[in-house]
C-alpha positions in Angstrom: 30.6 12.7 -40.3 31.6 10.0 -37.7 34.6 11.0 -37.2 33.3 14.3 -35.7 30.5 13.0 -34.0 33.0 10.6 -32.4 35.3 13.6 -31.5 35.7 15.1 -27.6 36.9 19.1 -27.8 38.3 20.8 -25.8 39.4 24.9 -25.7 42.0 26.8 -24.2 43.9 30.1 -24.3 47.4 30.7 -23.2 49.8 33.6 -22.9 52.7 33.8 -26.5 55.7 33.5 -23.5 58.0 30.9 -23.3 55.9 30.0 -19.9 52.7 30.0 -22.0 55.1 26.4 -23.5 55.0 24.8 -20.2 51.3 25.8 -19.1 49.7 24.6 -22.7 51.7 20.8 -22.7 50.5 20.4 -19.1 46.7 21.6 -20.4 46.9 18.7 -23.6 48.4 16.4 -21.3 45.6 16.3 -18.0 42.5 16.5 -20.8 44.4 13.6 -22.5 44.2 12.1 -19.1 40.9 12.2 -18.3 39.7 11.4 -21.4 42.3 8.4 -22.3 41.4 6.4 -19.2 41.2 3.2 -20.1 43.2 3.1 -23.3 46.8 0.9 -23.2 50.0 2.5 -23.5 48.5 5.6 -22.5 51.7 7.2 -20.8 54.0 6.4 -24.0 50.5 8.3 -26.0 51.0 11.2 -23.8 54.5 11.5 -23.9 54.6 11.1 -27.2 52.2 14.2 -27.8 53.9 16.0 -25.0 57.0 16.5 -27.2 55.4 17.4 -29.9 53.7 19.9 -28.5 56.7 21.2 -26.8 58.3 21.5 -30.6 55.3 23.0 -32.3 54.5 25.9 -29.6 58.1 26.5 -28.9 58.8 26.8 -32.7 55.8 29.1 -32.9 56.5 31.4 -29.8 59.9 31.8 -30.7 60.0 32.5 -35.1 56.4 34.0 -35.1 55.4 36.1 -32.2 58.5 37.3 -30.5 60.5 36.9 -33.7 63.6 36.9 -32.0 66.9 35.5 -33.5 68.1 31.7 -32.7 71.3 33.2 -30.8 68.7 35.6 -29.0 66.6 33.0 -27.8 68.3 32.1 -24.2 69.4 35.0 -23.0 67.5 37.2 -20.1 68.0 40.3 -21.8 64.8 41.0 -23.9 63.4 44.6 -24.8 60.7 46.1 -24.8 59.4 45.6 -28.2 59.5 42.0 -27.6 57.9 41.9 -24.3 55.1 43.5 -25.7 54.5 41.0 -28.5 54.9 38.2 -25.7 51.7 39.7 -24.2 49.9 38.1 -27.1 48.2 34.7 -26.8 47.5 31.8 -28.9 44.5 29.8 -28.5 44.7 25.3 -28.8 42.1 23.2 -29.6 42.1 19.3 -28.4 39.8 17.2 -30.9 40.3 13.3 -29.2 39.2 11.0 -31.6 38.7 6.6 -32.2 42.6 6.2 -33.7 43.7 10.0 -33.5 44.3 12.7 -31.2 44.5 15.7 -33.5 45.4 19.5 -32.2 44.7 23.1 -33.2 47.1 25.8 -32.4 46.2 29.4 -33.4 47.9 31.6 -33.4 48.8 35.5 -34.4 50.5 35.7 -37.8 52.9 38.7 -38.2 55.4 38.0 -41.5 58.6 38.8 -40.9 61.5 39.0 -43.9 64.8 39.0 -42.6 67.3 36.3 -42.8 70.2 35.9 -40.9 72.5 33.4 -42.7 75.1 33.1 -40.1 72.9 32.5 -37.3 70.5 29.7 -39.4 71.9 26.7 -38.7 74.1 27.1 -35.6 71.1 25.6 -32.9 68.0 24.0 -33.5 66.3 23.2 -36.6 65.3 20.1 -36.3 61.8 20.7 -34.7 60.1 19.7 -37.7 62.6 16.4 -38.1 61.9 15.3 -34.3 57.4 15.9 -35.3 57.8 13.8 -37.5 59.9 11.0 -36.4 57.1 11.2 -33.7 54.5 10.2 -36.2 52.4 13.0 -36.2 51.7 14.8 -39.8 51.5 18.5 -39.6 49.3 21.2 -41.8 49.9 24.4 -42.0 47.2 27.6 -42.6 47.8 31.3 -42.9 45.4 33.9 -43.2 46.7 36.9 -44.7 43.7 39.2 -44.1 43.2 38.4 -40.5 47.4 38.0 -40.0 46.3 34.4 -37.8 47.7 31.2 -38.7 46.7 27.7 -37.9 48.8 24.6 -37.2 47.3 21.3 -37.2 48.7 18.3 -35.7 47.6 15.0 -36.3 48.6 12.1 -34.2 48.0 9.0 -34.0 47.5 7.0 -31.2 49.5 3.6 -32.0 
């Protein structure tokens, strides 16, 4: 029960584009900010969390809400079916603790069964290698019912 009492939260909701990336790291890192002020080694901290958030939305904007194929990812041409699920959002929660800074993503859950073998391992992958070499453990919900899921990150702050 301390732990939560000791907690600061915070709320936001951003728009499921590859902009929405940019807008939600810059949104963890000024409440980090202004709620880290007198804490050392704050600028590693929030660099540190900075990345992984970058990882965690991108991964989640990319494989879960727009769906769209590694090879897919960086080119302009997009159609229409995927703009409109890029006009969903996701909603983060900041919980700033004593030792931990933990955060809430969720997010709209839409499961999606196809597999394309030849385009798995070409780019990326290593999202969930880079979280946690970062230190931060992850925890993952989904609820089928409502078709939301929730990622949890926790890090630490040493």
């Amino acid at each position: 029960m301390s732990l939560y009492k000791d907690m600061r939260h915070h709320k936001a909701v951003f728009q499921a584009d590859f902009a929405g990336i940019d807008k939600s790291i810059v949104w963890v890192e000024s409440q980090l900010v202004k709620t880290l002020r007198f804490k050392p080694f704050k600028e590693i901290i929030i660099d540190k969390i900075g990345l992984v958030m970058f990882e965690s939305v991108s991964n989640i904007i990319e494989h879960s809400i727009t769906c769209m194929p590694k090879m897919n990812i960086y080119n302009k041409k997009i159609n229409y079916i995927q703009s409109l699920r890029q006009q969903q959002r996701f909603s983060c929660f900041l919980e700033v603790g004593v030792e931990q800074v933990r955060i809430k993503i969720l997010y709209p859950f839409n499961p999606h069964y196809k597999c394309h073998l030849r385009e798995k391992n070409i780019l990326g992958g290593r999202g969930e290698h880079i979280i946690k070499a970062m230190g931060a453990k992850v925890r993952r919900r989904v609820n089928y019912a409502k078709k939301a899921a929730m990622l949890t990150l926790y890090i630490p702050y040493v």
